[in-house]
C-alpha positions in Angstrom: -104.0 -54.6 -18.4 -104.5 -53.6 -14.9 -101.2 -54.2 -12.9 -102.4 -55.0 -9.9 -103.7 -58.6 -10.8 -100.1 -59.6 -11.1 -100.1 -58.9 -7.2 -100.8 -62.1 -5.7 -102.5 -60.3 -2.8 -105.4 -58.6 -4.6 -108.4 -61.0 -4.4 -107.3 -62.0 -0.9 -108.2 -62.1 2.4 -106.0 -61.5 5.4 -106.3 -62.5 8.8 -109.7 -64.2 7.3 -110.8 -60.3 7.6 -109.5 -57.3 5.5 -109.9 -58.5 1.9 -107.4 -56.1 -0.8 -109.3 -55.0 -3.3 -106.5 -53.5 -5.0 -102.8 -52.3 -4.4 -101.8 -48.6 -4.2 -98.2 -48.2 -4.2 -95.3 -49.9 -3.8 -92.3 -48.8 -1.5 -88.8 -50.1 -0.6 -90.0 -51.5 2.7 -93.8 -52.2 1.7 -96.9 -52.4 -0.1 -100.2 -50.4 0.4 -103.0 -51.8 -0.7 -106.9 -50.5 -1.0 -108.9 -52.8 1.4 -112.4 -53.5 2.6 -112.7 -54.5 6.6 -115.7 -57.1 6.5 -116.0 -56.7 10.1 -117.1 -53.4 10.2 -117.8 -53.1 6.2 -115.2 -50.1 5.7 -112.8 -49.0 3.4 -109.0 -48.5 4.6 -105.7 -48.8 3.5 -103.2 -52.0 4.7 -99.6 -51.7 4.6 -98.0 -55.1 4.3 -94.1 -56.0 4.8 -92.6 -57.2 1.5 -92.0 -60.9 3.2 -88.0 -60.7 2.0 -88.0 -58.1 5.3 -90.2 -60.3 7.1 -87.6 -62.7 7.9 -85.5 -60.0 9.4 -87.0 -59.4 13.8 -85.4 -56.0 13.4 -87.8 -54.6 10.6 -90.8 -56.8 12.1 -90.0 -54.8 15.4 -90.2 -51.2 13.3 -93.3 -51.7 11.7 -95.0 -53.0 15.1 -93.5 -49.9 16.3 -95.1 -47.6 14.0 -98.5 -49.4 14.8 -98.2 -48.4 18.6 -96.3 -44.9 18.2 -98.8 -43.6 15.7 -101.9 -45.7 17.8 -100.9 -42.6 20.5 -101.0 -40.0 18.3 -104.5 -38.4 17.9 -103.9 -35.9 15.6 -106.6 -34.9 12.3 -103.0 -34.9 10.2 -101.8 -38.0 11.1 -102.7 -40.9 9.3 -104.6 -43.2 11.7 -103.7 -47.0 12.8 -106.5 -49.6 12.6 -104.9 -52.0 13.8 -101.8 -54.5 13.3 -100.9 -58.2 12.6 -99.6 -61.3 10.8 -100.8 -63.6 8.7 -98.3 -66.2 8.2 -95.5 -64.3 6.1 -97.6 -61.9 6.0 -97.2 -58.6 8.4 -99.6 -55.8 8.0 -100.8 -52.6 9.3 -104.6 -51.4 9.0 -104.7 -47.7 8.4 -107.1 -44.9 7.8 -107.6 -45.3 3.8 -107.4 -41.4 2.3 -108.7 -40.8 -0.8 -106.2 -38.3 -3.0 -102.7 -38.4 -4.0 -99.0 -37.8 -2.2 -97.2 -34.4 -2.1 -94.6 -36.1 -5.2 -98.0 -36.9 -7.3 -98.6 -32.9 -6.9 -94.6 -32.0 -7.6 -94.2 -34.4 -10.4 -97.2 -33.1 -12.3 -97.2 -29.5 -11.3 -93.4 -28.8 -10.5 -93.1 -25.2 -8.4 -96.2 -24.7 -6.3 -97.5 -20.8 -5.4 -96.1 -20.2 -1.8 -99.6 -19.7 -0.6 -100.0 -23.3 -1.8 -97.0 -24.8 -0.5 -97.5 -23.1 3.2 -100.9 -24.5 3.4 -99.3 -27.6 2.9 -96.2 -27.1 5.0 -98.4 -26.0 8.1 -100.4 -28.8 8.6 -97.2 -31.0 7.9 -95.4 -29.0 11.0 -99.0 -29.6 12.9 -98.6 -33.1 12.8 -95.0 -33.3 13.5 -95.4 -31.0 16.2 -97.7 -33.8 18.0 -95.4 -36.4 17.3 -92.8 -34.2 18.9 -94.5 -33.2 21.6 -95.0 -37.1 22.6 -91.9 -38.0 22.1 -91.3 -39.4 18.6 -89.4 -38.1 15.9 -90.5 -39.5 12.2 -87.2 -39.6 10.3 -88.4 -39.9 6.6 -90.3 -37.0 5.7 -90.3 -36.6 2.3 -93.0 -35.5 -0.2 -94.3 -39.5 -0.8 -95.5 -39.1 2.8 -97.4 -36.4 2.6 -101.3 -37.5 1.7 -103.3 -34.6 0.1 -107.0 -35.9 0.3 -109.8 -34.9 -2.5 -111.5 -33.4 0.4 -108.7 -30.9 0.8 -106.9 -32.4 4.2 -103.4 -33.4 4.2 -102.0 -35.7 6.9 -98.6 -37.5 7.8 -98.4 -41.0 6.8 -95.3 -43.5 6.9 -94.0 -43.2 10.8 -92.4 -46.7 9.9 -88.7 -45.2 11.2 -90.5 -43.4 13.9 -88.0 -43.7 17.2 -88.6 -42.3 20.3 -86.6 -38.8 20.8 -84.3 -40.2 23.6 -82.7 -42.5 20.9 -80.9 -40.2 19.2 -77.6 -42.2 18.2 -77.6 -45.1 15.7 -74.1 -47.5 16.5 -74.9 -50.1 13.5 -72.8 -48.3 11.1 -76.1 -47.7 8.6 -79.0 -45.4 8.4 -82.1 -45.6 7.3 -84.0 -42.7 5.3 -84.3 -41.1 2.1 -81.2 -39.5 0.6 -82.6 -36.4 -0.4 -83.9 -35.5 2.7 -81.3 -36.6 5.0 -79.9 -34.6 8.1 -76.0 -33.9 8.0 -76.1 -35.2 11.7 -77.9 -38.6 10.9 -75.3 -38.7 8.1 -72.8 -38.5 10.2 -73.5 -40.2 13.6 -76.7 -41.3 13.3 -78.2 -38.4 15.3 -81.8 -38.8 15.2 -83.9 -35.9 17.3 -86.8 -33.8 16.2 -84.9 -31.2 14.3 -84.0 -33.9 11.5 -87.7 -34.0 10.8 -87.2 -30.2 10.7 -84.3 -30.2 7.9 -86.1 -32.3 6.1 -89.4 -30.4 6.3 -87.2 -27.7 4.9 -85.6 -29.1 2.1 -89.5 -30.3 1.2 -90.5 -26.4 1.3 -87.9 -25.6 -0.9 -88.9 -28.6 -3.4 -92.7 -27.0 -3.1 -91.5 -23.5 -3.9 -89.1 -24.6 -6.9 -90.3 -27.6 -8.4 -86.6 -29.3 -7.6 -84.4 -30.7 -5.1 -81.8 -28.9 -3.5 -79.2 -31.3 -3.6 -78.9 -33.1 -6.5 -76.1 -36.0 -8.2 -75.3 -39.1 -10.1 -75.4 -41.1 -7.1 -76.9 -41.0 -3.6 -72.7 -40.7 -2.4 -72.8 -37.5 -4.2 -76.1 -36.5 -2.6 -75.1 -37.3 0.9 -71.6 -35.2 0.3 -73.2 -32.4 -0.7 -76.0 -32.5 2.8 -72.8 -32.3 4.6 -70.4 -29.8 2.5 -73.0 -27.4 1.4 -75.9 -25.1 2.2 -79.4 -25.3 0.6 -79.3 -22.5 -1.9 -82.2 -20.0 -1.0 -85.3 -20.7 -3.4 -85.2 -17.2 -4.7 -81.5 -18.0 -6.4 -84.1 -20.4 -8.5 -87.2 -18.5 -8.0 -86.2 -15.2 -8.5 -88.8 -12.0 -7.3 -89.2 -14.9 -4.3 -89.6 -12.8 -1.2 -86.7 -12.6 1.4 -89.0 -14.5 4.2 -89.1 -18.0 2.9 -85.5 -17.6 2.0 -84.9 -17.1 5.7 -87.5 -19.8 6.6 -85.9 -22.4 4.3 -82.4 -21.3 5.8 -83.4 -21.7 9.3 -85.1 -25.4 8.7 -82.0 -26.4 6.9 -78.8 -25.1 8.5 -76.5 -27.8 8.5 -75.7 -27.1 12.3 -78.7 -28.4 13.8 -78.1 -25.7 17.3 -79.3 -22.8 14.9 -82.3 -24.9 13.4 -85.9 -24.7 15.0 -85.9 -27.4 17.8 -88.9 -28.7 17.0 -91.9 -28.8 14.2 -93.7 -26.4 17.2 -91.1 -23.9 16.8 -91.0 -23.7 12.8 -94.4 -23.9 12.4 -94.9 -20.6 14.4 -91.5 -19.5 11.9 -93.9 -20.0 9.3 -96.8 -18.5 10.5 -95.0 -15.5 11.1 -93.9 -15.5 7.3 -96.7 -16.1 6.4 -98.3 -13.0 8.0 -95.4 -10.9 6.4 -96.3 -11.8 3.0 -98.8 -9.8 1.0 -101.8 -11.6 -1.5 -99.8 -11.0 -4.1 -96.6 -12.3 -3.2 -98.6 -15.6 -2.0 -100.5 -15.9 -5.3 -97.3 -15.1 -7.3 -96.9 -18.1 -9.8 -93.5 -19.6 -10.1 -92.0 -19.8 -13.4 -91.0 -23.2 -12.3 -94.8 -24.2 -12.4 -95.5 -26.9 -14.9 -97.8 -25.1 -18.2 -99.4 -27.6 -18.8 -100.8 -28.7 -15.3 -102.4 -25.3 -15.7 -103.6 -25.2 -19.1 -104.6 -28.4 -20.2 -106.6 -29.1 -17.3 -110.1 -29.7 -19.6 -108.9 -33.3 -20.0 -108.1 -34.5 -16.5 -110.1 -33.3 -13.6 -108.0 -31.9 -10.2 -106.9 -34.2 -8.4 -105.7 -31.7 -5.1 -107.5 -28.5 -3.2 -108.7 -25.6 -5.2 -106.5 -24.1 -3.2 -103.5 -25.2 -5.0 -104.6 -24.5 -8.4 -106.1 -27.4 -11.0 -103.5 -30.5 -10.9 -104.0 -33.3 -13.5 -105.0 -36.9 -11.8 -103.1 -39.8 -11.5 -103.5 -41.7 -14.7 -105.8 -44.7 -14.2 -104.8 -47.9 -12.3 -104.6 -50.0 -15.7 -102.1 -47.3 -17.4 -100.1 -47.0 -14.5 -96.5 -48.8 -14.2 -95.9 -49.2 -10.9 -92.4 -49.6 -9.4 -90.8 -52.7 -8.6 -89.1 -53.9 -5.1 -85.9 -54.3 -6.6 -83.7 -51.4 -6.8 -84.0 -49.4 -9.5 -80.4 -47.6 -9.7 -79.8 -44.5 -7.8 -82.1 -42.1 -8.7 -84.4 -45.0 -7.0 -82.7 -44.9 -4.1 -83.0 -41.3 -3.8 -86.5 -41.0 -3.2 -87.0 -44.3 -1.4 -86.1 -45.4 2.1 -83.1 -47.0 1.9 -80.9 -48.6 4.5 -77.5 -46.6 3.8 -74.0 -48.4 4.9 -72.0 -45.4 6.2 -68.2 -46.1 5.3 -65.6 -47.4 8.3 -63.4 -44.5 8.9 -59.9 -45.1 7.0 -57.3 -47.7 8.1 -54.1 -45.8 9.2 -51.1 -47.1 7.1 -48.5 -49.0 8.1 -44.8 -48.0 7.9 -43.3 -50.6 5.9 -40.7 -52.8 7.6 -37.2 -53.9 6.9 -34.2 -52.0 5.6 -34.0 -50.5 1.8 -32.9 -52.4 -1.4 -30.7 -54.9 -0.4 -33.5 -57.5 1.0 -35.0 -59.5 -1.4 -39.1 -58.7 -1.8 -41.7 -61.7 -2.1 -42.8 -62.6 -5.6 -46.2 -61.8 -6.4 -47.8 -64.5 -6.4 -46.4 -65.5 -2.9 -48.4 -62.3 -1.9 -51.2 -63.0 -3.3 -51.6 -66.2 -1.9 -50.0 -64.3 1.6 -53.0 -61.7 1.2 -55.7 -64.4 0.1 -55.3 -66.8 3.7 -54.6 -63.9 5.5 -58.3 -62.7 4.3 -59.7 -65.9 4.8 -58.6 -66.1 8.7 -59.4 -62.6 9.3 -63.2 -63.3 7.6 -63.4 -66.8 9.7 -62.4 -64.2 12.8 -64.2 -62.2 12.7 -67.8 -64.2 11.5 -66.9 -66.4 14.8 -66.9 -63.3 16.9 -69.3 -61.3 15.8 -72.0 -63.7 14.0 -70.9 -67.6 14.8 -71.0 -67.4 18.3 -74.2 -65.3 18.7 -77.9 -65.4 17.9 -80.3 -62.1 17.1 -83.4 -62.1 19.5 -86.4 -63.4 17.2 -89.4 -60.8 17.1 -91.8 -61.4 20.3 -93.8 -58.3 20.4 -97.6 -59.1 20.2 -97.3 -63.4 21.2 -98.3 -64.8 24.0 -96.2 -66.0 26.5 -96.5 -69.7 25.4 -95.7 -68.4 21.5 -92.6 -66.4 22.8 -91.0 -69.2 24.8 -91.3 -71.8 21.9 -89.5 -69.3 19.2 -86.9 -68.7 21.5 -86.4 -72.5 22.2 -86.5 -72.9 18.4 -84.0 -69.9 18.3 -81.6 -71.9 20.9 -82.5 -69.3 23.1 -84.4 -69.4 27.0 -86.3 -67.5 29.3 -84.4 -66.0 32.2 -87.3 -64.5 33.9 -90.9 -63.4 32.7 -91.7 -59.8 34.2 -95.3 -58.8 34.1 -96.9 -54.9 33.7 -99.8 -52.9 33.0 -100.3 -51.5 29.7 -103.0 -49.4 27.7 -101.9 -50.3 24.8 -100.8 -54.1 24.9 -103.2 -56.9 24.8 -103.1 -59.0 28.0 -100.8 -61.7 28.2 -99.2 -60.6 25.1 -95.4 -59.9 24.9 -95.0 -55.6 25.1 -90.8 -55.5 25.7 -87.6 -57.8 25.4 -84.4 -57.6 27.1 -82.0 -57.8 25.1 -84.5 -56.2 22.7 -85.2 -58.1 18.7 -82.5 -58.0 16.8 -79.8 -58.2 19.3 -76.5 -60.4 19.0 -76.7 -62.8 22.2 -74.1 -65.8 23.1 -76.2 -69.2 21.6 -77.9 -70.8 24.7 -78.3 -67.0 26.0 -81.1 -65.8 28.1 -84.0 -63.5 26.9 -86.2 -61.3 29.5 -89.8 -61.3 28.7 -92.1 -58.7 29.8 -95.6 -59.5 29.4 -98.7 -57.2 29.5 -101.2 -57.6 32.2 -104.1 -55.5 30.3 -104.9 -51.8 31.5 -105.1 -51.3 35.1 -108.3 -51.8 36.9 -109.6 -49.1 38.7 -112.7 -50.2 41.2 -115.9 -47.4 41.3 -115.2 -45.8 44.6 -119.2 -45.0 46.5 -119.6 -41.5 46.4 -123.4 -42.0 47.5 -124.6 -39.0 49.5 -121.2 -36.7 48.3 -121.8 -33.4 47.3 -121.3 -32.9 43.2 -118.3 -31.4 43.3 -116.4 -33.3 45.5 -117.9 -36.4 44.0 -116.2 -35.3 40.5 -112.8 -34.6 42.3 -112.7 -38.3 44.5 -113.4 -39.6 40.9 -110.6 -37.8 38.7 -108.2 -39.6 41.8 -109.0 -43.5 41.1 -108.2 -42.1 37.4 -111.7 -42.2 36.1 -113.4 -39.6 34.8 -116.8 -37.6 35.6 -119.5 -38.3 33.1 -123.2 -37.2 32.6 -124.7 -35.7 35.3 -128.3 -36.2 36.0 -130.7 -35.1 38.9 -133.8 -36.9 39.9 -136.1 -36.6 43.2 -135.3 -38.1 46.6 -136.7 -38.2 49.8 -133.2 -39.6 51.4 -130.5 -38.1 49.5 -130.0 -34.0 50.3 -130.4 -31.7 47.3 -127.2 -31.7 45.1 -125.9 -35.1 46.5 -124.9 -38.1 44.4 -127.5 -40.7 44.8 -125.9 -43.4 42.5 -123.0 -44.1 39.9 -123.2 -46.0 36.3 -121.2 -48.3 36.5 -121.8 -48.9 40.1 -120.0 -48.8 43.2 -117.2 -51.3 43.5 -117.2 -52.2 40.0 -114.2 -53.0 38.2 -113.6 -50.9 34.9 -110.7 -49.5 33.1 -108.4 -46.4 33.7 -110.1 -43.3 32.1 -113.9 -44.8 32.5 -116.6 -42.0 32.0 -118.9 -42.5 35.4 -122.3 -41.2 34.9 -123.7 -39.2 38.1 -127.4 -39.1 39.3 -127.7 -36.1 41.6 -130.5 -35.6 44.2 -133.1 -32.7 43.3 -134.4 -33.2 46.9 -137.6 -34.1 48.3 -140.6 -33.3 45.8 -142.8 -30.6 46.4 -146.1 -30.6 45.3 -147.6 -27.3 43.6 -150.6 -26.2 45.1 -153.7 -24.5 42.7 -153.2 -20.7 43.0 -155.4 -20.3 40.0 -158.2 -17.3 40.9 -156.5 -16.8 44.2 -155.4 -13.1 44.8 -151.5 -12.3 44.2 -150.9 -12.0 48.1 -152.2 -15.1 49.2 -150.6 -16.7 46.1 -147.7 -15.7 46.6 -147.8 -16.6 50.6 -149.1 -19.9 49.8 -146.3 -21.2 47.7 -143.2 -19.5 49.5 -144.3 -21.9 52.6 -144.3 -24.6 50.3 -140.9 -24.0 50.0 -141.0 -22.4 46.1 -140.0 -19.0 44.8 -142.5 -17.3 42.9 -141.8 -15.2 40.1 -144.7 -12.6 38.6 -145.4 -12.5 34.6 -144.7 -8.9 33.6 -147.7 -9.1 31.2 -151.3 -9.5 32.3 -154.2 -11.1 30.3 -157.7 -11.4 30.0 -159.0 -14.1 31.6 -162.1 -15.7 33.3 -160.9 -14.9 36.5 -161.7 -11.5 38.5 -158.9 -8.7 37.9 -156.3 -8.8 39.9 -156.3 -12.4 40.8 -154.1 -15.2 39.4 -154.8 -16.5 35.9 -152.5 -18.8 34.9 -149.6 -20.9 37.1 -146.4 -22.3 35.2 -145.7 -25.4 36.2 -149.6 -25.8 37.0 -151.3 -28.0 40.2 -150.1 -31.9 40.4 -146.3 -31.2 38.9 -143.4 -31.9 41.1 -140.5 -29.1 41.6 -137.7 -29.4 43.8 -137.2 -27.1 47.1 -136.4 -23.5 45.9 -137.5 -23.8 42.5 -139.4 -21.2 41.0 -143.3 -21.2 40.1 -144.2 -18.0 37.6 -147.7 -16.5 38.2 -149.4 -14.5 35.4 -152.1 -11.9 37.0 -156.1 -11.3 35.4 -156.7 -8.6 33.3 -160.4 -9.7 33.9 -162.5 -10.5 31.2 -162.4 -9.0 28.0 -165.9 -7.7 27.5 -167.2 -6.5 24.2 -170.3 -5.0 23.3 -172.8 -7.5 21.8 -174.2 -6.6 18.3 -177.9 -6.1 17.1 -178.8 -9.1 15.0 -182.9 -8.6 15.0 -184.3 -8.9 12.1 -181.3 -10.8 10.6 -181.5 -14.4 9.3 -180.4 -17.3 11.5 -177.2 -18.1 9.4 -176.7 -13.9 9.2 -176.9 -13.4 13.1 -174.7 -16.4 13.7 -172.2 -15.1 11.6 -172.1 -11.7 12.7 -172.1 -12.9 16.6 -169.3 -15.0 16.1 -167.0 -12.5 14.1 -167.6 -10.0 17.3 -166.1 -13.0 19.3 -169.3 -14.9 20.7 -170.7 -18.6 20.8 -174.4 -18.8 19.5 -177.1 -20.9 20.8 -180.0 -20.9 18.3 -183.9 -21.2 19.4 -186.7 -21.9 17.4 -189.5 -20.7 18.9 -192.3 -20.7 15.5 -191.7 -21.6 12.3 -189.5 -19.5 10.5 -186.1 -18.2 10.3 -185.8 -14.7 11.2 -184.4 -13.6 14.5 -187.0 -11.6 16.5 -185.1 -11.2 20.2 -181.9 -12.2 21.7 -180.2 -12.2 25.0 -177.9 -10.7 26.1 -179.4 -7.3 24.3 -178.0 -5.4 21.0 -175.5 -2.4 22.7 -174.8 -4.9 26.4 -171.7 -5.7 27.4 -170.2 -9.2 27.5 -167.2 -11.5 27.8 -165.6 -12.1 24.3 -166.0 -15.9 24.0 -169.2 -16.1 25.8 -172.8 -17.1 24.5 -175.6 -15.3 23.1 -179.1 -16.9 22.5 -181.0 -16.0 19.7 -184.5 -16.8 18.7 -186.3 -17.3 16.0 -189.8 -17.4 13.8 
């Protein structure tokens, strides 16, 4: 039976427009389903918030987040956002839908890849990290699951759902949120979240790819986390031995544990990795791992590939129906290992207390007076510390993405008001939609506290500036400063515009458009000028004639035969009546003369004989009955005579 008709999602319609057809996966934080857009009648994938989560503004904030961080990256290996909403408990995100399987499908059924297979992986990987980077975000769960490998052979980035910009680097909450295997000791230990987390873990992935395992391992995700912090990842060749010395030092530089020696950026290691790449020969990048799966290999008659050629012949995914997929609850720690997990760091260790009072001779509590002691003492400090830290506060509800009129009513419901409503442009918020808070969702505020609202007033609008009668160039330049840019450029004829001025702008002059607006240019050719006939004139007075009509003329280096005497002009390219601009150019082809051939003797012949042979030698025939009969007995011009190929000879007959 087909799992995914327990999902009470498949068969439905969101947002009365992406209808799941049929769910994917299942993660700690979300489900991905398959899904058809009936608005524009395409196939993509939606990401919908498990609705426990929904409840909580701090992870509805995160996954709006990832809608407008990745919405900014335009990258080929970065999974595209569609688009993002709600639909009552629901929250979703519309993404590009890409046909394949994840990196762990690839591991789990292939174990150690070839390293010529696992750097084609990795550098794409780095490619789209690098962007992020670049723009300021760091992804902070990179991890095999979120690398998509399509059928078609591409492999993009998916998952940015803990992407934070890189200025945020320090996490005070006392928990972290990623993946323990792929955890940074710095974002262990403080929180630290820059781009060369997304580096260690892009690391410890290439060494997963090149031996088939992890290179931390334990019982529990504690045990994990200790050993980021206390030890180095072993180089692959300790597993892989005959592994060559480069992508030991590759996977050694991507996961020092001081993150001051480790690339600074996906950037950097991705050129690390191009340069071992180029130090390898074939045969050390073809080399198969002896931590390769057999049977992947040798069984693959049954199951068809389900990744690149490149990377050898993988078994596919069993079907949908003989699939178990994982629950939402937590499945023990090995679950947690390879999920995103909020991790509760512990609170650094209470000093002890000296004991009080003076040895032996004073008489000690009983037990049970110090349990009972202990127990109100615990229940005061609990009461305590709830009042100050949760009884007397409220969190900020989520805002981002409601209208002003929306935003004010949850916080009224929340106990909260507006202090002041501050209004901006944005490119990426809709107008009159909430795009920031202050405090921001989530926050602890005093009940009866004040929220700051800052609401989006749409993109700037840039008006068409009127660059009639402006030279090209400058024309393209006033342009680029209103902040819209030049667009197709065509020319046309005018009497009242100089040659290679603007004559007029689409959208028009004074029209209001958006920030980045192609403007399409019509540029004046100049007055017309009408091409005289040159046609059987001599090449001198040609020549004369059309230079004071303002053209350039330009000879044919061939001649040809032609009706026209030798010497004079033949042909003109354009020809009499077309238009051409001042100081375009007219090509003249010169007269051979006519090509004159020497007319054949067809007395005697029969009317359909002398026709044909007159006709071979290049003539028209005109025929002439004179008596009855049909035998030629003259014809003009005479057998031996010269005359122009293509002209006509009349015979007659009797």
């Amino acid at each position: 039976m087909d799992t995914t008709l327990q999902d009470p999602l498949v068969g439905q319609v969101l947002d009365d427009r992406y209808r799941i057809d049929s769910r994917v996966a299942v993660g700690g934080m979300a489900t991905v389903y398959r899904a058809v857009d009936t608005r524009l009648d395409r196939v993509l994938a939606l990401k919908v918030m498990h609705p426990t989560l929904a409840a909580d503004a701090s992870f509805v904030e995160r996954f709006i987040r990832e809608a407008k961080s990745v919405a900014r990256l335009s990258h080929p290996n970065v999974v595209g956002v569609y688009d993002q909403g709600t639909d009552g408990a629901y929250v979703y995100l519309a993404m590009e839908y890409v046909a394949g399987c994840t990196l762990r499908d690839v591991l789990r059924e292939r174990g150690a890849l070839q390293p010529r297979a696992a750097l084609d992986i990795l550098e794409p990987v780095l490619a789209a990290l690098g962007a992020a980077h670049r723009a300021g975000f760091v992804h902070r769960d990179m991890k095999p699951e979120n690398v998509l490998i399509g059928d078609d052979g591409r492999v993009k980035v998916a998952d940015f759902g803990l992407v934070r910009a890189v200025d945020t680097v320090t996490n005070t909450t006392g928990a972290v949120l990623g993946t323990v295997s792929y955890l940074a000791p710095e974002q262990i230990e403080n929180g630290t979240a820059d781009p060369r987390v997304d580096v260690y873990a892009c690391g410890v992935v290439l060494y997963e790819m090149l031996t088939g395992a992890k290179p931390h391992t334990g019982d529990s995700p504690a045990q994990v986390l200790y050993r980021h912090l206390n030890e180095d990842v072993p180089p692959p060749s300790a597993t892989v031995p005959g592994l060559p010395v480069d992508l030991d030092e590759l996977t050694a530089a991507a996961t020092a544990r001081n993150p001051d020696v480790r690339p600074h950026d996906a950037v950097a290691l991705l050129s690390q990795t191009r340069q071992a790449r180029a130090a390898l020969t074939d045969e050390q990048l073809d080399a198969l791992p002896p931590g390769a799966l057999a049977e992947a290999h040798d069984n693959a008659d049954d199951r068809t590939s389900v990744i690149p050629r490149a990377l050898g012949t993988v078994p596919r995914p069993l079907p949908a129906e003989q699939q178990q997929l994982p629950e939402r609850a937590d499945g023990g720690d090995e679950d947690r290992m390879n999920r995103t997990s909020r991790l509760e760091m512990p609170p650094p260790a209470e000093p002890t207390r000296a004991s009080v009072g003076g040895p032996g001779n004073r008489r000690r509590p009983s037990r049970a007076v110090l349990a009972l002691l202990v127990a109100l003492l615990t229940l005061g400090v609990g009461v305590g510390v709830w009042y100050i830290n949760s009884g007397q506060f409220t969190r900020v509800p989520a805002l981002l993405t409601k209208t002003e009129s929306e935003a004010r009513k949850t916080l009224s419901e929340a106990g909260l008001d507006v202090r002041e409503v501050e209004r901006k442009y944005s490119t990426n918020d809709k107008r009159g939609t909430v795009m920031a808070t202050d405090p921001k969702a989530g926050s602890q505020i005093r009940d009866n506290g004040r929220v700051t609202l800052t609401i989006s007033l749409g993109p700037r609008i840039v008006t068409v500036p009127d660059i009639k009668s402006t030279q090209l160039e400058k024309a393209k330049n006033d342009l680029r400063d209103r902040g819209l840019e030049p667009g197709m450029v065509t020319r046309q004829f005018s009497d009242e515009v100089e040659r290679g001025a603007v004559i007029s702008t689409d959208p028009a002059a004074g029209r209001k458009v958006k920030p980045g607006t192609a403007v399409a240019i019509t540029v004046s050719k100049g007055s017309p000028v009408d091409i005289p006939d040159v046609v059987g004139d001599s090449l001198d007075d040609a020549r004369a004639e059309l230079q004071e009509a303002g053209l350039k003329v330009e000879v044919a280096p061939e001649r040809v035969f032609s009706e026209e005497d030798k010497g004079t002009i033949a042909r003109q390219r354009p020809g009499e009546g077309a238009q051409l601009a001042h100081g375009d150019t007219v090509t003249l082809t010169v007269s051979k003369g006519p090509d004159m051939v020497e007319v054949p003797d067809v007395s005697g012949l029969s009317k359909d004989e002398a026709k044909e042979k007159l006709e071979a030698a290049g003539f028209k025939v005109d025929v002439q009955r004179w008596f009855v009969g049909d035998t030629v007995w003259d014809q003009s011009p005479g057998a031996g005579e010269q005359a122009p190929r293509g002209s006509e000879v009349t015979i007659r007959t009797r």
